[in-house]
C-alpha positions as CSV (number, residue, x, y, z in Angstrom):
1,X,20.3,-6.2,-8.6
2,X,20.2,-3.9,-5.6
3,X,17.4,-1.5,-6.9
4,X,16.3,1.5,-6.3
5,X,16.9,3.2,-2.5
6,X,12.5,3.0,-1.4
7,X,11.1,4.3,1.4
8,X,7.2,4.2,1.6
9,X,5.5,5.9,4.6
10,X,2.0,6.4,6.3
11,X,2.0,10.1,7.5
12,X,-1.4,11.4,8.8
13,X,-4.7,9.6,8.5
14,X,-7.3,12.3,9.2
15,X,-11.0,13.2,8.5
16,X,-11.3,10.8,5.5
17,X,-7.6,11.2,4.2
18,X,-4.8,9.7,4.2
19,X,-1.4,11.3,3.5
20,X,1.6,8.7,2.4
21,X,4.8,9.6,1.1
22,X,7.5,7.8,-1.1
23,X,11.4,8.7,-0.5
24,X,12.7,7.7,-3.8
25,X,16.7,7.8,-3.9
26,X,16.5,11.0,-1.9
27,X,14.0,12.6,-3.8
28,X,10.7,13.0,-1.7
29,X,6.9,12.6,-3.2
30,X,3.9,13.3,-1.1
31,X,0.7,11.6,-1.9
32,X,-3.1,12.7,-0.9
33,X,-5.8,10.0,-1.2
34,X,-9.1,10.7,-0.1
35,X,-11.1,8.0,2.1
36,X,-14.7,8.5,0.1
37,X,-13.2,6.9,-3.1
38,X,-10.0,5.0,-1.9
39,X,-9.0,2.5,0.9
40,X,-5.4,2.7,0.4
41,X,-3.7,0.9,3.5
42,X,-6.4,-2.1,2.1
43,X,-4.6,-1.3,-1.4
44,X,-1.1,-1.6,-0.6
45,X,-1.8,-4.5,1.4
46,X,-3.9,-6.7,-0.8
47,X,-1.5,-6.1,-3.6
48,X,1.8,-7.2,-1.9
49,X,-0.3,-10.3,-0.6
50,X,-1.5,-11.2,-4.1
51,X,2.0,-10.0,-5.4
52,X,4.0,-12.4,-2.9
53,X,5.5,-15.7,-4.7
54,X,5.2,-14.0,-8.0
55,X,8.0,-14.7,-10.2
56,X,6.6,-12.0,-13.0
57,X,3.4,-10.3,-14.6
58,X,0.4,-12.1,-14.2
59,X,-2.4,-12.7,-16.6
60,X,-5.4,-10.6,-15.2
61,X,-8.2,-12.2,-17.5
62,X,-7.3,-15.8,-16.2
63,X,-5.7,-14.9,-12.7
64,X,-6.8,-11.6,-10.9
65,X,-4.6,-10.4,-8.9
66,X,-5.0,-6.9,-6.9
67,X,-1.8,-5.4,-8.5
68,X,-3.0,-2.5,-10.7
69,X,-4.8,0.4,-8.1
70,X,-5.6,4.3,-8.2
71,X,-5.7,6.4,-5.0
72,X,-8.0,9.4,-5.7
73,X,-7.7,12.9,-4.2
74,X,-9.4,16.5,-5.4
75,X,-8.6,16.8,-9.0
76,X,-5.9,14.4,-8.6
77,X,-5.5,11.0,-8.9
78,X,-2.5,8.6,-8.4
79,X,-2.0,5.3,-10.3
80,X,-0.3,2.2,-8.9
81,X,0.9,-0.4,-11.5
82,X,2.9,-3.7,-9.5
83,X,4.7,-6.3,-11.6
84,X,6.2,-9.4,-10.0
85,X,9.7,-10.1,-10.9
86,X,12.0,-13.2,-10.8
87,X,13.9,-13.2,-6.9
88,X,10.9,-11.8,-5.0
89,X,11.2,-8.3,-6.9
90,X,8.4,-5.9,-7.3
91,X,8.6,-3.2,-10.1
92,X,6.4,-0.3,-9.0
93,X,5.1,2.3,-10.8
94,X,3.4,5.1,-9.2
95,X,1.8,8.3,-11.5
96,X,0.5,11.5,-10.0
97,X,-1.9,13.2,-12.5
98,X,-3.8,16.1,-12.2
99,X,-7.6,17.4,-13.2
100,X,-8.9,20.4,-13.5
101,X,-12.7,19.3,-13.6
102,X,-14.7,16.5,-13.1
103,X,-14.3,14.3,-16.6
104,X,-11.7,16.3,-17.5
105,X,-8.5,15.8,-18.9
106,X,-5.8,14.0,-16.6
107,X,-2.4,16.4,-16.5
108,X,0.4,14.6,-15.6
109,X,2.9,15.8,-12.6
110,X,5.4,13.4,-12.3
111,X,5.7,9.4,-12.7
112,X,7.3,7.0,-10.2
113,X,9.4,3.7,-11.4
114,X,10.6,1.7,-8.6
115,X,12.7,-1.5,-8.4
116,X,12.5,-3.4,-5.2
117,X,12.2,-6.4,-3.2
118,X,8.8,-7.4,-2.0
119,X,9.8,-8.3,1.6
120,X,11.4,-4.5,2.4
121,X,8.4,-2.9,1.2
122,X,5.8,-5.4,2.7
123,X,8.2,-5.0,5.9
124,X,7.8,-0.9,5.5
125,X,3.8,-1.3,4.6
126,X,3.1,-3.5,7.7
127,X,5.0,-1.4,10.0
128,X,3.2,1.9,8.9
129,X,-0.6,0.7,9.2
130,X,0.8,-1.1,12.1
131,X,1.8,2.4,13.5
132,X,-1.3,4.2,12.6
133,X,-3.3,1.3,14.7
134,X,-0.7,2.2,17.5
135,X,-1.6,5.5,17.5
136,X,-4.7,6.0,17.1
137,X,-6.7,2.4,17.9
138,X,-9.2,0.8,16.2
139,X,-12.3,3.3,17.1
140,X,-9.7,6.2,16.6
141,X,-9.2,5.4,13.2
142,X,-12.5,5.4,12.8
143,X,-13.3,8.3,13.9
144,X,-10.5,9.9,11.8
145,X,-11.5,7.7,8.0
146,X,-15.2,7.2,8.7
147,X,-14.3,3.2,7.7
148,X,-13.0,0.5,9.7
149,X,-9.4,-0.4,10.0
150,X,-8.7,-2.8,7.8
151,X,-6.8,-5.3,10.0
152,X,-7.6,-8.7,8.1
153,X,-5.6,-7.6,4.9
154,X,-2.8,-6.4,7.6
155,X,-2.8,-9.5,8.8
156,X,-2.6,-11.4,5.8
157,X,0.0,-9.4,4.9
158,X,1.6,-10.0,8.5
159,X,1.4,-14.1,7.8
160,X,3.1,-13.7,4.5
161,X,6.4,-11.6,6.6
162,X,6.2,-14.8,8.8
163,X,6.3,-17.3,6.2
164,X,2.6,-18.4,7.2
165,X,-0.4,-19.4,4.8
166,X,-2.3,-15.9,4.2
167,X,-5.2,-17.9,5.8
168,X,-3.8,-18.6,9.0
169,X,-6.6,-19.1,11.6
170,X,-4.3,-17.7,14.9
171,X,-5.6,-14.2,16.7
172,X,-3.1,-14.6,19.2
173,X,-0.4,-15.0,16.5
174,X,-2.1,-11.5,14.7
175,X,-1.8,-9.7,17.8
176,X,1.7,-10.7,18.6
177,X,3.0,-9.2,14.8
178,X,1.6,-6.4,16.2
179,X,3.2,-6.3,19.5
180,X,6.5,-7.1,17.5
181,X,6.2,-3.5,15.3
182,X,6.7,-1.7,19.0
């Protein structure tokens, strides 16, 4: 199964947002998520961590794993849903919903399902934060999300892309997946 053609980008981080788009066979969908009630690059890279190995959906009262995740904008909100499946597949589903006011009802705008392999969208993830730390540095991103980078769940994420234990004790490795993004 080839899946579906998915693109995921980091586009702007700036005064608490961050702006992220999907390229879904063609068909372009720009997300908004604000900083105050979100961490998304933490998001995305936490869930394709606890996603990696999976073989399909996972029992969250027994086995918690950081697959289910909303990004939230102004009267908007956007809902991640991961399932693992069998060959190292991911089935995303991303849904854009709108609100008018605070506690009210959720309208929805469109709804995202994706089929695609964990390693091209881990490989797409790590490469975007990885860019955003380029660009702007560590205190630069500060300045621009009012929170730190979140570099150990890059890393983690960076281990699991070179077929190391997500706890890998090696700085100099961490740096050097880095370097390799450039």
């Amino acid at each position: 199964m080839s899946g579906d053609k998915f693109e995921f980008y980091l586009t702007e981080v700036k005064a608490g947002w961050l702006e992220a788009r999907i390229v879904l066979n063609g068909s372009h969908h720009d997300l908004s998520a604000n900083a105050n009630f979100s961490e998304p690059i933490k998001d995305v890279c936490r869930c394709l961590a606890d996603s990696h190995g999976l073989e399909g959906p996972v029992d969250m009262n027994r086995d918690y794993r950081h697959l289910e995740f909303e990004w939230v904008g102004e009267g908007w909100l956007y809902y991640w849903v991961v399932t693992p499946r069998p060959g190292g597949r991911l089935r995303l589903s991303v849904e854009f919903k709108g609100k008018r006011e605070v506690g009210g009802k959720e309208y929805p705008v469109w709804k995202l399902d994706i089929d695609t392999d964990w390693a091209s969208f881990a490989r797409q993830a790590f490469t975007q934060a990885s860019e955003l730390l380029w660009l702007h540095g560590f205190t630069g991103y500060y300045d621009r999300w009012t929170k730190d980078f979140p570099a150990a769940d890059l890393m983690r994420l960076g281990h699991l892309l070179h077929g190391q234990p997500v706890d890998t004790d090696d700085f100099s490795r961490e740096i050097g997946y880095l370097a390799e993004t450039r």
